[in-house]
C-alpha positions as CSV (number, residue, x, y, z in Angstrom):
1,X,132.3,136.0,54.5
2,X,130.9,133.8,57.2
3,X,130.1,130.9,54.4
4,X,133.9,131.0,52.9
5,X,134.9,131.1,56.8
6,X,132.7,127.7,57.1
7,X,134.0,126.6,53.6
8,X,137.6,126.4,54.6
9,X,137.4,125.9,58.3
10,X,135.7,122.3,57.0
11,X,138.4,121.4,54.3
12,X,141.1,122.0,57.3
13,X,139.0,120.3,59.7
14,X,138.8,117.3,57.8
15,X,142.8,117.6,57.0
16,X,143.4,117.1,60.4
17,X,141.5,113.9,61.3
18,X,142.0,112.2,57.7
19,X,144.6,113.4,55.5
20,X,147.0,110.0,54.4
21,X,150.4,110.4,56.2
22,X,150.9,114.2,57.0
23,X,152.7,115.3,59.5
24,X,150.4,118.0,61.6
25,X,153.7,119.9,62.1
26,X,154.5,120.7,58.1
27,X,150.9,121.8,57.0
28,X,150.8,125.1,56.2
29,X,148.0,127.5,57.1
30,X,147.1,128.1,53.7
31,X,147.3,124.5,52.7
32,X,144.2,122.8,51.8
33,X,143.9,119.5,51.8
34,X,140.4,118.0,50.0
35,X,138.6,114.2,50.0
36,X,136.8,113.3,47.4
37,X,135.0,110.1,46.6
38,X,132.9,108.9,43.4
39,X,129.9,106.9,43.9
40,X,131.0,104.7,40.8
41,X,133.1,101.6,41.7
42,X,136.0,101.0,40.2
43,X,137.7,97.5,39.3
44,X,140.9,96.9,40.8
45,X,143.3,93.7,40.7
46,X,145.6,93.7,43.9
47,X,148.7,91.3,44.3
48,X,148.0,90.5,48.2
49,X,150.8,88.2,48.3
50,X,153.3,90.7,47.2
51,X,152.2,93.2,50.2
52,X,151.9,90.7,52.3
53,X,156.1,89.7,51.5
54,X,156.7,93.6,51.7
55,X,155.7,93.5,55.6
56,X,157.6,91.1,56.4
57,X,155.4,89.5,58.5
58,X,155.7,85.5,57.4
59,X,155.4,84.2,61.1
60,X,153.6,86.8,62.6
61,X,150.4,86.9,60.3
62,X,149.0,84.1,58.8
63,X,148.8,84.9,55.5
64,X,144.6,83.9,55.1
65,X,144.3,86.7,57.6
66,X,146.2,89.2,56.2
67,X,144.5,88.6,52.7
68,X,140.6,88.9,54.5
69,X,142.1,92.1,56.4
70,X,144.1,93.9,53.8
71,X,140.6,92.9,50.9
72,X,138.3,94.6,53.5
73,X,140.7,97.5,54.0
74,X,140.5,98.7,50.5
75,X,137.0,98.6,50.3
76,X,137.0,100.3,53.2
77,X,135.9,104.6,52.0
78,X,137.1,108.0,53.7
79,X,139.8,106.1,56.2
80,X,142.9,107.0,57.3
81,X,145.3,105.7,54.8
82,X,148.2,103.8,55.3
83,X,148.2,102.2,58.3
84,X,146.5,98.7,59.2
85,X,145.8,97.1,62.4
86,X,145.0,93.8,62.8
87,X,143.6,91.5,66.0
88,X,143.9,87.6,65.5
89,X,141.2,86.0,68.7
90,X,142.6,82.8,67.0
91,X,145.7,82.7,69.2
92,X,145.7,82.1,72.8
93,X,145.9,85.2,75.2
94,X,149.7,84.9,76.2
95,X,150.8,85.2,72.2
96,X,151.3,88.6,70.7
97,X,147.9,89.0,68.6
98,X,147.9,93.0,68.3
99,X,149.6,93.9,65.1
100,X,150.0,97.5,63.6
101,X,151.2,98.0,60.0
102,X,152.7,100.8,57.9
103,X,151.7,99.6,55.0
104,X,153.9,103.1,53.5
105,X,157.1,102.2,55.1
106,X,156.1,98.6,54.7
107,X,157.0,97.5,57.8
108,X,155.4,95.8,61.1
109,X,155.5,98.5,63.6
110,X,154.2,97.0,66.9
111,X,153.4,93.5,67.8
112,X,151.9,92.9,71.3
113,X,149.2,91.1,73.6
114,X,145.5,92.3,73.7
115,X,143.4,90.8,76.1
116,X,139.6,89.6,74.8
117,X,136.0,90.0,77.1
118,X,134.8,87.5,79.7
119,X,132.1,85.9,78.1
120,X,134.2,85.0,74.7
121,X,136.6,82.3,75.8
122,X,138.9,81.5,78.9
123,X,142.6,81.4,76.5
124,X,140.9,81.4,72.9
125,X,137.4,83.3,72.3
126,X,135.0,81.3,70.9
127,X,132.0,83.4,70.9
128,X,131.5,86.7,69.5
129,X,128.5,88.9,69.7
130,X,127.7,92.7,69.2
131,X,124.7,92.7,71.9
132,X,124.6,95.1,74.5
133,X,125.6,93.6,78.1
134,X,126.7,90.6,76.2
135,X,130.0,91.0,78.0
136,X,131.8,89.3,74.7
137,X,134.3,90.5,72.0
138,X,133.2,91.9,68.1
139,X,134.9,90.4,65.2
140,X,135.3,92.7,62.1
141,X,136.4,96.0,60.8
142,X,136.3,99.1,62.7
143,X,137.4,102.8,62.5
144,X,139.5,104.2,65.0
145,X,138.4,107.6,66.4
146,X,139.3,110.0,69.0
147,X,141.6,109.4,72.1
148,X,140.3,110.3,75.5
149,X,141.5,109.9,79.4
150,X,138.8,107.9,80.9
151,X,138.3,105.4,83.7
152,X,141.4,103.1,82.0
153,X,143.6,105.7,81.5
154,X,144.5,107.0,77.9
155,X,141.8,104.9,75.5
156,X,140.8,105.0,72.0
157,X,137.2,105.3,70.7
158,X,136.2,102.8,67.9
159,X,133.6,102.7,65.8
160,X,132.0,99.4,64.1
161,X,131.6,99.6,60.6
162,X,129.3,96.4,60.0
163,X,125.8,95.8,60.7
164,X,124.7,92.9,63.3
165,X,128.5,92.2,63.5
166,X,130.2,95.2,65.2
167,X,128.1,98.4,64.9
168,X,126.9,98.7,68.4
169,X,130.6,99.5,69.2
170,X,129.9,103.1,70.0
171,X,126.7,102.6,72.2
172,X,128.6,99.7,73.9
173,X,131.6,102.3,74.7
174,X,133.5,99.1,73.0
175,X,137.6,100.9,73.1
176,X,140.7,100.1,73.4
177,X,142.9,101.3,76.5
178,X,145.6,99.9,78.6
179,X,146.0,97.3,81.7
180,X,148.6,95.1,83.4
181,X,145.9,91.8,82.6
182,X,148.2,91.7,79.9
183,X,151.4,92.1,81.4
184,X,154.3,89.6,81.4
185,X,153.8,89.3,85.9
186,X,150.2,88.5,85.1
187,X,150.9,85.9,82.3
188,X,153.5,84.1,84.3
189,X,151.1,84.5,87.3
190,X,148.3,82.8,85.1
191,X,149.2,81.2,82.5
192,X,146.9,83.5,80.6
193,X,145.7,87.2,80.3
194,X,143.0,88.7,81.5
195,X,139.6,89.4,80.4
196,X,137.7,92.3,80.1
197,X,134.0,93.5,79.6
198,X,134.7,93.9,75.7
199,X,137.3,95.8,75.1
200,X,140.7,95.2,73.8
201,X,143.2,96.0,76.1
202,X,146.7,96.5,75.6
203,X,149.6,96.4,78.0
204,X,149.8,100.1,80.0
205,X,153.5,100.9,79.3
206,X,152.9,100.8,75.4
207,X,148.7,102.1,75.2
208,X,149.4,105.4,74.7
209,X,152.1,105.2,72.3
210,X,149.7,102.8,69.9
211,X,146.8,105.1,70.6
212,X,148.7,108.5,69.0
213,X,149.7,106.2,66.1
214,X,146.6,104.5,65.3
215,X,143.9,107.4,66.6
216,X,142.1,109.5,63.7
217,X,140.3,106.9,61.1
218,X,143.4,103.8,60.8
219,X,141.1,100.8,59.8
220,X,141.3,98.2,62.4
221,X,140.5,94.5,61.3
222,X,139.6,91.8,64.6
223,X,139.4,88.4,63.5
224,X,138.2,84.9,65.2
225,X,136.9,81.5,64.7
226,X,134.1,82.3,63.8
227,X,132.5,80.3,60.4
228,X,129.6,82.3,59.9
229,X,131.3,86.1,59.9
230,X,132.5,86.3,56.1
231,X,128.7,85.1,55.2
232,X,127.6,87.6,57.4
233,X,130.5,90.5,56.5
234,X,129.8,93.7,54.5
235,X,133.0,93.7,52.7
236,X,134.0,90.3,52.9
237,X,130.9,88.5,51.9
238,X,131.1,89.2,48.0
239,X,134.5,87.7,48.2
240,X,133.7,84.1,49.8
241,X,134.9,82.5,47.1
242,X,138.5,83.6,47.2
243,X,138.9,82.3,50.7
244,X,138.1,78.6,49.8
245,X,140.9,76.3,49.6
246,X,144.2,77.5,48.9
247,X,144.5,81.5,49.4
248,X,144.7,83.5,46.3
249,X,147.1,85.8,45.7
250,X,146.0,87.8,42.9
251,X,142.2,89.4,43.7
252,X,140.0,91.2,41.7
253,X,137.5,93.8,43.6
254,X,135.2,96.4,43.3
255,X,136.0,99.9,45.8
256,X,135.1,103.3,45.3
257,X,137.0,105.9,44.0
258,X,138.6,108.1,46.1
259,X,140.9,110.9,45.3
260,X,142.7,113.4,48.4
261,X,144.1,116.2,46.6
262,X,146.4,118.8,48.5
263,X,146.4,122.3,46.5
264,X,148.0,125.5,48.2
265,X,145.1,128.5,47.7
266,X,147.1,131.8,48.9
267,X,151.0,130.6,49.3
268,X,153.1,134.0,47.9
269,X,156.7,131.9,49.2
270,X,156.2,128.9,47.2
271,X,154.8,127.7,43.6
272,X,151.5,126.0,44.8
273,X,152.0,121.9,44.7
274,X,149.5,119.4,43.9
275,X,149.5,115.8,44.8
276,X,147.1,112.4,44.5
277,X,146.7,109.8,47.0
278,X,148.4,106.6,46.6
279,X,145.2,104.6,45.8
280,X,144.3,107.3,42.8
281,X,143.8,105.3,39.6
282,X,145.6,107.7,37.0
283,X,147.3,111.0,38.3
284,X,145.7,114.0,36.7
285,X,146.3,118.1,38.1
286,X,143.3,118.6,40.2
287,X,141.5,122.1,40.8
288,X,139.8,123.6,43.7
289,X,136.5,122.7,44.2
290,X,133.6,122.5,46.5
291,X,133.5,119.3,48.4
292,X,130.1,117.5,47.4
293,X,127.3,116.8,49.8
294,X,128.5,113.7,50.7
295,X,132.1,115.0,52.2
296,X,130.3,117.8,53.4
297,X,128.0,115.4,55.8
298,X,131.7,113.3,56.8
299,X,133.3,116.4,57.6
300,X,130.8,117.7,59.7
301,X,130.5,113.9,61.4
302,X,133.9,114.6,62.0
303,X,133.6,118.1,63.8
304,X,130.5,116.3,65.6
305,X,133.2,113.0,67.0
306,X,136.3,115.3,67.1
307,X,135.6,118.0,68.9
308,X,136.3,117.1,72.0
309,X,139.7,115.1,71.2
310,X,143.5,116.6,71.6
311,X,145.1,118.1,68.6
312,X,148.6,117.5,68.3
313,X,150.4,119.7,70.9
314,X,153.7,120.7,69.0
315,X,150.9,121.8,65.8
316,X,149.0,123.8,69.2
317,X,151.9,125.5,70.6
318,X,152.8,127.0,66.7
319,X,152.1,130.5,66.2
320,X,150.4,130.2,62.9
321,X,147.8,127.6,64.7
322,X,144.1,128.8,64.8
323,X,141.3,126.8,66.8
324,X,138.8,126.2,64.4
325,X,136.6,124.2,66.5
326,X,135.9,127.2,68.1
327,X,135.8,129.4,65.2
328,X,133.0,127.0,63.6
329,X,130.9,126.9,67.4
330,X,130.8,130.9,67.1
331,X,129.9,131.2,63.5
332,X,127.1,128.3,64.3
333,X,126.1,130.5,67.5
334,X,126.1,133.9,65.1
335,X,124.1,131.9,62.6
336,X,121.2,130.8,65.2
337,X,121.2,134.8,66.6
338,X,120.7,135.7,63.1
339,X,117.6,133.0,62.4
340,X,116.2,134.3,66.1
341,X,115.9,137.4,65.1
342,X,114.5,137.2,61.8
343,X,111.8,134.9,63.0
344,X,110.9,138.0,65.6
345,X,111.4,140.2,62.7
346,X,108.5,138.1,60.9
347,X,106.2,138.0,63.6
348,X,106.3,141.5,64.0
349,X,105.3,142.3,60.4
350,X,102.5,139.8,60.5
351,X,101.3,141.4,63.2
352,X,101.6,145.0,61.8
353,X,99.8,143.7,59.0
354,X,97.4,142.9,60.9
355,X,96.7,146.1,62.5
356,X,96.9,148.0,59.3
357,X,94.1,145.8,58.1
358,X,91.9,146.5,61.0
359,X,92.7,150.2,60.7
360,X,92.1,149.9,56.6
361,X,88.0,148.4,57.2
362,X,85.3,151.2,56.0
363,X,83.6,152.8,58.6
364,X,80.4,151.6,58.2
365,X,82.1,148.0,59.0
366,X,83.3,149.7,62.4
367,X,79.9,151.3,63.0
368,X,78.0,148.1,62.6
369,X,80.4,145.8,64.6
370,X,80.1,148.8,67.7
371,X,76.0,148.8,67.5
372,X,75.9,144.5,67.2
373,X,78.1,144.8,70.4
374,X,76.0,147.3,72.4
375,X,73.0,145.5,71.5
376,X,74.8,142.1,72.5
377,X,75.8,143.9,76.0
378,X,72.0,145.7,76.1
379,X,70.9,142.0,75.4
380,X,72.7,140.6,78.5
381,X,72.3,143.3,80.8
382,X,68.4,142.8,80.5
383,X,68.9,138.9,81.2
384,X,70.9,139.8,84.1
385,X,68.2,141.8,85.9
386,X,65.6,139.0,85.3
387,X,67.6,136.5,86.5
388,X,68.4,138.7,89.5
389,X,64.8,139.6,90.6
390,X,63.7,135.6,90.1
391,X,66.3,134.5,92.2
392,X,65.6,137.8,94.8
393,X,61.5,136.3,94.7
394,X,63.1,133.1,95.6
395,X,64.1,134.4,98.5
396,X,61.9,136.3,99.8
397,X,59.4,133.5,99.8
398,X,61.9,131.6,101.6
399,X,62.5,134.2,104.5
400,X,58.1,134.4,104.8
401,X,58.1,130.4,105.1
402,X,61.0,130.8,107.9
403,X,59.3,133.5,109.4
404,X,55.8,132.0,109.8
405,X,57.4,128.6,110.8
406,X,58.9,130.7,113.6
407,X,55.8,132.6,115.0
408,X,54.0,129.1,114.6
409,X,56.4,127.6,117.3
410,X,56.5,130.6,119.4
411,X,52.8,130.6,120.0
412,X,53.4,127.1,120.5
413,X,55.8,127.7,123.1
414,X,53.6,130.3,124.8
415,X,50.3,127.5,125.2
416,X,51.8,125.1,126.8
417,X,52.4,127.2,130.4
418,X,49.0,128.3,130.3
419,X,47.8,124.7,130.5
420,X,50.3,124.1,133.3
421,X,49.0,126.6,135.1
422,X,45.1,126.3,134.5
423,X,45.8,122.4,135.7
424,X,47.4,123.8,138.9
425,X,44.4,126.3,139.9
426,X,41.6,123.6,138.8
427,X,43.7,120.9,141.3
428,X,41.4,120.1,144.6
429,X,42.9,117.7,147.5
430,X,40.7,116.5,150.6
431,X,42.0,117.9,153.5
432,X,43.2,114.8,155.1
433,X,45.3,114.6,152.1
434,X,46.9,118.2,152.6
435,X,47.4,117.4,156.3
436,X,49.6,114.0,156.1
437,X,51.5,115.7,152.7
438,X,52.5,118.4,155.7
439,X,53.2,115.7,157.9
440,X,50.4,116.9,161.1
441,X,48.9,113.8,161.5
442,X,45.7,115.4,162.9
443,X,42.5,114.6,162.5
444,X,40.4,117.8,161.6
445,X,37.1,117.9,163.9
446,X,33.8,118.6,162.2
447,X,32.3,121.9,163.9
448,X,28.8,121.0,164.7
449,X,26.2,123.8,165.9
């Protein structure tokens, strides 16, 4: 039960963040919607010029840039069909260089400022780099992810989808969010926008209405003068030779194959429908299946970025809506418990095993091991007491030295007044002397017969 639970709660996970043009507020609950891509490339010839006409856009995009972007975004796997955005750092700052396109509806549906980083350029960026603290602007293709309220207001995490050129995005908290740098009183003011630390910023009064459009995997494309990015490119590289000289309008490429099938599992009011994305080479009736390992791991990247990010609030306030974020975090916390306790389980039995073994030995075993550890204790006791009388000899021939030392000085002590006082008895003085120490002054007369 738990692993079907898991099953599903991952296919609808992964409908929400990066099923192509559904509308949150018409999927069903029992509506599936599945991603599948094939490791296998598959040719494809594209008429760029004939999209490009489509938009409507002659004036707006140059076409070379438009032909790079759209080549990259069809390359580009498990995205967010449909919509394309596109930066050009080759116009000045006060120019509309923010573009977002429908490329379903074929239409251009914002065009607006964006504001570069600090270190890139003054009016035009020059300099790109994807370097921590490097206070400069990336060049490239990115994936839009979650919005958030941060520090700027409503923003839009992005994540770089080429090495050495724009993958530090993340780690650089490179997003886009709103600011009035860009805003018609600071242009006229100025002359020119503001700058920022890296990210593109838009004007405030239209951020959050381009974030909820663009949010949840819409390739975004920034490009600048920069010479040595479609050398460096992942997905433009290969196709170096189409951008020399005059544009091409007819391209031949190489992208995986990628199919998103919707297929209705327990409907009982309507006849299940089935239906291919746009880019699917031939349409064929698809069946259920498991997702493979590799849209396992991007569904569970998704559950990993998403998590924390606003579902849409009409699709919340539904009663058929069910939060399986926090569906997946219990069954994830049940599985753990479950693993917890069957490790304890496991330790236990080892050590009943254990016991059982020591209660399983012959008794002659048990008899031995008791006599080996009297005689080891006899053995140590007898050590002990010899120990114990050398040391108490020690000492005892210590207190006799003391001792003696002792009576030695006393009788020492008890000599030296009796010289004293045998030197005072054997002392004679004259008696002249005796008389002028008492101060009589006398002279003594001899008695004569």
């Amino acid at each position: 039960m738990k692993k079907a639970l898991i099953f599903l709660s991952l296919l609808i996970i992964s409908n929400l963040s990066f099923s192509e043009g559904t509308n949150l507020e018409s999927i069903n609950q029992n509506t599936v919607i599945a991603t599948e891509t094939d490791n296998k490339p598959q040719k494809v010839t594209l008429d760029v010029k004939s999209v490009y006409d489509s938009l409507n856009i002659k004036g707006k995009i140059d076409y070379s840039i438009f032909q790079k972007a759209y080549l990259g975004y069809v390359q580009i796997p498990n995205k967010n069909p449909g919509v394309l955005v596109i930066i050009d750092y080759s116009k000045p700052s006060n120019e509309e260089r923010f573009y977002v396109l429908d490329l379903n509806k074929k239409k251009l549906v914002y065009s607006t400022r964006v504001a570069h980083s600090k270190n890139s350029g003054l009016e035009i960026p020059l300099e790109f780099s994807d370097d921590p603290n490097s206070y400069q602007s990336s060049l490239g293709f990115f994936l839009t992810l979650g919005e958030y309220n941060g520090a700027y207001g409503y923003s839009l995490r992005l994540k770089g989808l080429e090495e050495n050129i724009n993958a530090n995005a993340e780690s650089r908290a490179i997003v886009i969010h709103g600011g009035n740098i860009v805003d018609d009183e600071y242009i006229k003011k100025y002359g020119f926008a503001g700058r920022s630390l890296g990210c593109p910023v838009l004007p405030a009064a239209l951020t959050k209405e381009i974030v909820n459009y663009i949010k949840h995997g819409r390739v975004l494309f920034i490009y600048g003068n920069d010479e040595e990015y479609i050398e460096e490119s992942l997905y433009l590289s290969k196709l170096a030779p189409v951008f020399e000289g005059k544009p091409q309008n007819i391209v031949e490429i190489e992208r995986p194959r990628e199919t998103t099938k919707v297929v209705a599992t327990t409907s009982t009011t309507s006849t299940p429908k089935v239906s291919t994305a746009l880019n699917t080479p031939s349409a064929s009736t698809p069946t259920l299946e498991s997702p493979d390992q590799k849209n396992i791991s991007i569904m569970l990247d998704v559950i990993k970025k998403e998590a924390e990010y606003k579902q849409h609030l009409s699709f919340r306030k539904s009663e058929k809506f069910v939060d399986y974020f926090a569906v997946m975090k219990n069954v994830v916390e049940d599985n753990s418990t479950v693993k917890h306790s069957e490790t304890i389980a496991t330790n236990t039995k080892t050590e009943d095993s254990k016991n059982v073994e020591i209660l399983e030995k012959p008794k002659e075993i048990k008899d031995t091991e008791k006599s080996e550890k009297v005689l080891e204790k006899q053995e140590t006791t007898v050590e002990n007491k010899a120990q114990v009388l050398e040391e108490s000899k020690k000492e005892d021939l210590k207190q006799e030295e003391i001792k003696k030392e002792e009576v030695k000085t006393e009788e020492l002590k008890k000599e030296e007044p009796k010289k004293e006082e045998v030197k005072k008895v054997n002392r004679k003085y004259s008696e002249e002397v005796i008389r002028k120490s008492l101060g009589l002054g006398v002279k003594l007369k001899s008695k004569t017969k």
